[in-house]
Phi, psi and omega in degrees: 000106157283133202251184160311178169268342172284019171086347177263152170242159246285142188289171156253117175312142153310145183233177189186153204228106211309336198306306173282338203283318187259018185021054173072017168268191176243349198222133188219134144251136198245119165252136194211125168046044167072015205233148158236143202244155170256136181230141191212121184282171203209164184284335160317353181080003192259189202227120190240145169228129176253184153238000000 
């Protein structure tokens, strides 16, 4: 098990399924720290995140 540096160990990232994050659009935008980011499926199946 790898921990932190604080001795705990380590979280497991959340996982999420682009299917939901883009609920059958091609495009989602994410606001993060006062910033808004694009997240974009390609026809290609890859996933591009811009600002």
């Amino acid at each position: 098990m790898r921990r932190e540096d604080s001795g705990t160990p380590a979280a497991r990232p959340h996982v999420l399924a682009s299917d939901d994050l883009l609920r059958g659009g091609k495009i989602v935008e994410i606001r993060h720290n006062g910033e808004v980011y694009r997240l974009q499926a390609t026809r290609l199946g890859k996933l591009i995140l811009t600002k």
